[in-house]
C-alpha positions in Angstrom: -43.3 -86.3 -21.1 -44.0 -88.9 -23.5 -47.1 -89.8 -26.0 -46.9 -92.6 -28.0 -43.5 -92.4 -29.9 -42.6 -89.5 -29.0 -40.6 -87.8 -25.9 -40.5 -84.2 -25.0 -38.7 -81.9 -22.5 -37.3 -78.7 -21.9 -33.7 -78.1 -21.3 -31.8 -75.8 -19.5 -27.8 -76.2 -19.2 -28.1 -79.4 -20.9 -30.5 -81.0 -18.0 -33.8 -81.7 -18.2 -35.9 -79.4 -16.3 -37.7 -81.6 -13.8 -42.0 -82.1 -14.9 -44.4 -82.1 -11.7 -48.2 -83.0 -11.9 -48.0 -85.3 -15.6 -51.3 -85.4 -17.2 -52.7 -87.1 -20.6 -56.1 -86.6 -22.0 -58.4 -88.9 -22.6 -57.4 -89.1 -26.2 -53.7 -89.7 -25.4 -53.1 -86.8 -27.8 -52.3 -84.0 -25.6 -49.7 -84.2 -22.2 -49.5 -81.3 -19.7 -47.1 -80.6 -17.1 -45.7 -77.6 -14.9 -42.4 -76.7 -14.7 -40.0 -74.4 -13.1 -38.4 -71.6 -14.4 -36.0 -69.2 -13.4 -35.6 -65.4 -15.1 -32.0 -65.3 -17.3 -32.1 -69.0 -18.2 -31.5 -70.1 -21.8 -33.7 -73.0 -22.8 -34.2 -75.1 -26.0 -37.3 -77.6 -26.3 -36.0 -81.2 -27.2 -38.3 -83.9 -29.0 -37.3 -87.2 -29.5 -39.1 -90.0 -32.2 -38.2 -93.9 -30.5 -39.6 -96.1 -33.4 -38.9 -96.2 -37.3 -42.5 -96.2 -39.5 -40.9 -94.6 -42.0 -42.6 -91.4 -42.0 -41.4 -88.0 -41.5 -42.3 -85.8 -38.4 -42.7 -82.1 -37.7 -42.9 -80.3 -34.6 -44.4 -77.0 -34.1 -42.9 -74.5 -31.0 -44.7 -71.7 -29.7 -44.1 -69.5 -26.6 -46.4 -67.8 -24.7 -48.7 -68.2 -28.0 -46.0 -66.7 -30.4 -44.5 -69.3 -33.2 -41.2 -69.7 -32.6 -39.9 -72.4 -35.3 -40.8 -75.9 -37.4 -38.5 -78.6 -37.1 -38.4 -82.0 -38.7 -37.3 -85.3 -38.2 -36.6 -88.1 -41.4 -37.2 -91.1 -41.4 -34.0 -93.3 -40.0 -33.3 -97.2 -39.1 -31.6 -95.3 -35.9 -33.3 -96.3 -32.0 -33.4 -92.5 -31.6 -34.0 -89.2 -33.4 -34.0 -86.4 -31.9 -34.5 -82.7 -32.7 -34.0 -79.7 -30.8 -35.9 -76.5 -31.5 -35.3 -72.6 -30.8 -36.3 -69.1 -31.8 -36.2 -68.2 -35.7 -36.7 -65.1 -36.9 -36.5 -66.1 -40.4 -34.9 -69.1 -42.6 -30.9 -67.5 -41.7 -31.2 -65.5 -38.2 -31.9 -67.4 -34.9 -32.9 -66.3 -31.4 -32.0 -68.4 -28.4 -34.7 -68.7 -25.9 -34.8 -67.7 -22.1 -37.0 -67.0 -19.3 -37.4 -63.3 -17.7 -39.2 -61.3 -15.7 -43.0 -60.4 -16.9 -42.5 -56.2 -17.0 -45.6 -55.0 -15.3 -46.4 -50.8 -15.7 -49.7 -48.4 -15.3 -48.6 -47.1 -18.8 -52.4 -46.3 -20.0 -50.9 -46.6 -23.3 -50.6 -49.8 -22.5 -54.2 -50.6 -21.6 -55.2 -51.8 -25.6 -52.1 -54.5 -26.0 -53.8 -57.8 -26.1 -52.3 -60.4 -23.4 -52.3 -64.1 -25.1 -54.8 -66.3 -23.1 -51.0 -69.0 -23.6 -48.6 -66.4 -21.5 -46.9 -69.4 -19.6 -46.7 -71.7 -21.7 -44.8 -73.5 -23.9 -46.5 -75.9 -26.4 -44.5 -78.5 -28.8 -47.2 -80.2 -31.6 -45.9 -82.9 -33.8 -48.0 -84.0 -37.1 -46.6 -87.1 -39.3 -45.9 -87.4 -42.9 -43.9 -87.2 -45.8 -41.4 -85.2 -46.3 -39.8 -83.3 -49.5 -37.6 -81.3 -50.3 -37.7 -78.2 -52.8 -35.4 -75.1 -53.9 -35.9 -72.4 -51.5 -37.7 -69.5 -53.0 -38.1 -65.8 -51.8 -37.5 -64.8 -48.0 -40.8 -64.1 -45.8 -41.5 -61.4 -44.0 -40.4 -61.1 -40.8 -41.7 -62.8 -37.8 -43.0 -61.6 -34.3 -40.2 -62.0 -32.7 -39.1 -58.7 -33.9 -41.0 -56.6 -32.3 -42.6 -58.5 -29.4 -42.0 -56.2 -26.0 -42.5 -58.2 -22.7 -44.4 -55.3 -21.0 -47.9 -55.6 -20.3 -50.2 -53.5 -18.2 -50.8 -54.5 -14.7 -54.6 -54.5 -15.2 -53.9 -56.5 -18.0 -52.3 -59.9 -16.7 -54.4 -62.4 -15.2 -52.3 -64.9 -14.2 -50.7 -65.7 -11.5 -47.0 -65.6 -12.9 -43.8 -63.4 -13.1 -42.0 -65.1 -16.3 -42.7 -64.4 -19.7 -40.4 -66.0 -22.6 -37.9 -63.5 -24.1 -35.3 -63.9 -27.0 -31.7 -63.4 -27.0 -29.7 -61.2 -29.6 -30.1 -62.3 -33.5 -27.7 -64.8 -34.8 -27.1 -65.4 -38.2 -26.6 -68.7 -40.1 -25.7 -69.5 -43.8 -28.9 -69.4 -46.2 -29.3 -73.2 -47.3 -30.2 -73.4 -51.1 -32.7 -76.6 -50.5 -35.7 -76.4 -47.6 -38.1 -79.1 -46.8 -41.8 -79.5 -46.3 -43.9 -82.4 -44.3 -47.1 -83.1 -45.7 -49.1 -84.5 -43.1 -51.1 -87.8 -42.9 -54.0 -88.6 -41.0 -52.8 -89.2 -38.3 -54.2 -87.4 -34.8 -51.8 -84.4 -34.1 -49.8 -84.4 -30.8 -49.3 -82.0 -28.1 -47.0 -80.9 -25.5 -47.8 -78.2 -23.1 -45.3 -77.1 -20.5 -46.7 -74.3 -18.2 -43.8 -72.6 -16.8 -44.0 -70.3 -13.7 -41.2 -69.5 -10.8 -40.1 -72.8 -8.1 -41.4 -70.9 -5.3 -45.4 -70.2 -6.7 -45.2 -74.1 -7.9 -43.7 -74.8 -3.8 -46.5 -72.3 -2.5 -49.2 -73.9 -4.6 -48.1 -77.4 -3.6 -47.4 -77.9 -6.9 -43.5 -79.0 -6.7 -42.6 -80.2 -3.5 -40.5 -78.1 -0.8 -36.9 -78.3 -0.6 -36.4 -80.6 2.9 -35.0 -77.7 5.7 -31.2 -78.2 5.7 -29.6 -79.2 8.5 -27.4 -76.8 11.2 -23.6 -77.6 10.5 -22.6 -75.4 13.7 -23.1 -75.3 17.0 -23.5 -71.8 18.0 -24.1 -72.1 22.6 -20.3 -73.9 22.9 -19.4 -73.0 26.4 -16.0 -71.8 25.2 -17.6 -69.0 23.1 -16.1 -70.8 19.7 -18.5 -72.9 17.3 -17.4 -76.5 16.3 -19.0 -78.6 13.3 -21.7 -80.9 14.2 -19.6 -83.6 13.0 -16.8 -82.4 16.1 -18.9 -82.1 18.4 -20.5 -86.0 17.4 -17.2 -87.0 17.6 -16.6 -85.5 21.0 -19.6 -86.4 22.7 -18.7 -90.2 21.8 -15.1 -90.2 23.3 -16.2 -89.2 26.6 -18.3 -91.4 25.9 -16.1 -93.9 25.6 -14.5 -92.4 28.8 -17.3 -92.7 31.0 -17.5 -96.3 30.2 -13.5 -97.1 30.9 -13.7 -95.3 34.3 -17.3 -97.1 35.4 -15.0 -100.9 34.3 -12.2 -99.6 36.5 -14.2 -98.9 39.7 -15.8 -102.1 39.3 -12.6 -104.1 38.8 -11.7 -102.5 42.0 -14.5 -103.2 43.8 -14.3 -106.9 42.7 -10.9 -107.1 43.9 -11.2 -106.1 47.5 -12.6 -108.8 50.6 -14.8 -107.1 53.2 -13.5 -106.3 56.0 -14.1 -108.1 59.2 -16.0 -106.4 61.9 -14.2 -107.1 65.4 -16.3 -107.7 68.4 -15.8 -106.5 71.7 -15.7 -109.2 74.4 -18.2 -107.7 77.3 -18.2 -109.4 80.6 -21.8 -110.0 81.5 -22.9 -109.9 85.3 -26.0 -111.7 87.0 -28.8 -109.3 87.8 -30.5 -110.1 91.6 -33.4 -108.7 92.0 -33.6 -106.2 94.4 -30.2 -105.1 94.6 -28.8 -101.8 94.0 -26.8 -100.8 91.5 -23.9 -98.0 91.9 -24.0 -95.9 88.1 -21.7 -93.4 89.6 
């Protein structure tokens, strides 16, 4: 999706996932999309600025209503600048991202957990400004990501989904000694909203299309009891083809090639009838 200068998309196995039913407010702030995903799939959210103002951007990432990270983008005299975001549980430990399966239970215990009104979605927001850079100070607490469970009641859930967004295993990074800020200007923010649920409630909901049925590559009544490929049997069915025709040009060359025969008459000796007279049959 795109607004104004800015691109973004969500990325599985280096491929952009594919975005059905595009929308853009009125205010050209805010673009919506659906796409599909698919439970065990890693997946990173990737922004892109294309024009050089000179001013910094940030971009905002949350999951399913949970902040995941803040990234930023400098200014640059490059076409392109691009940032890719992911989970962080704090300034040195990262956790990829991935779809799973929403964990449904009758746990009453489980009747008081809230269930964000944004399970489903994933929502990029950009601000620009200026950015500067400081001495890091003293670690923050730790994020949601460390306890969030991705069990819900079945009472609980609303929406017509089986994905949540879960988090991979903690990875941990060096602590850089500088961090930077974006102060932003006043400028609209900008928002990208991807609502993710499974290919086959988007098919079902005519949402994403249908895959086309595929066609047979066998076929299965051969009269000899063994199955050829469709492309044999094509192949088959044109040389007698071809067959057919040769014999049909042979009978008719032979055909041109005889004369009629002649028919012989008989020579019948014809006698006067007299009236009158009888005539001996026996």
């Amino acid at each position: 999706m795109r607004l104004g200068d800015f691109s973004a998309h969500v990325v599985v196995e280096e491929e952009e996932l594919k975005e059905y039913e595009v929308t853009v407010d009125s205010s050209g702030t805010q673009a919506t999309c659906w796409i599909g995903s698919e439970a065990g799939k890693k997946f990173s959210v990737e922004w892109r600025c294309h024009s050089v103002k000179g001013l910094a951007s940030q971009g905002s990432l949350t999951v399913d209503g949970i902040s995941c990270c803040k990234t930023a983008l400098s200014p640059t005299d490059d076409k392109v600048n691009a940032a890719s975001c992911t989970a962080m549980v704090d300034d040195a430990t990262r956790r990829d991202l991935l779809f799973c399966d929403l964990q449904l239970s009758d746990d009453e215990d489980l009747l008081g957990k809230s269930v964000s009104s944004h399970l489903g979605e994933i929502c990029l927001r950009i601000v620009r400004g200026t950015l500067c850079w400081e001495r890091r100070g003293a670690q923050g607490t730790g994020s949601q990501l460390t306890s969030r469970s991705n069990t819900y009641h079945e009472k609980s859930v609303k929406k017509l989904t089986t994905h949540c967004v879960g988090f991979g295993p903690e990875q941990k990074y060096p602590l850089a000694r500088m961090t930077w800020k974006v102060t932003p200007n006043q400028d609209p923010p900008l928002k990208f909203i991807f609502k993710y649920r499974p290919i086959g409630i988007l098919q079902a909901n005519g949402i994403a299309p249908r895959p086309a049925p595929a066609l047979p590559t066998t076929v299965p009544n051969d009269p000899s009891g063994t199955q050829r490929t469709q492309g044999g049997v094509l192949k088959r069915i044109a040389l007698l083809e071809n067959e057919l025709k040769r014999l049909r040009n042979e009978v008719h060359d032979e055909t041109e090639g005889q004369e009629p025969k002649r028919i012989k008459r008989e020579c019948v000796e014809k006698y006067p009838v007299v009236h009158g007279e009888i005539i001996d049959l026996t």
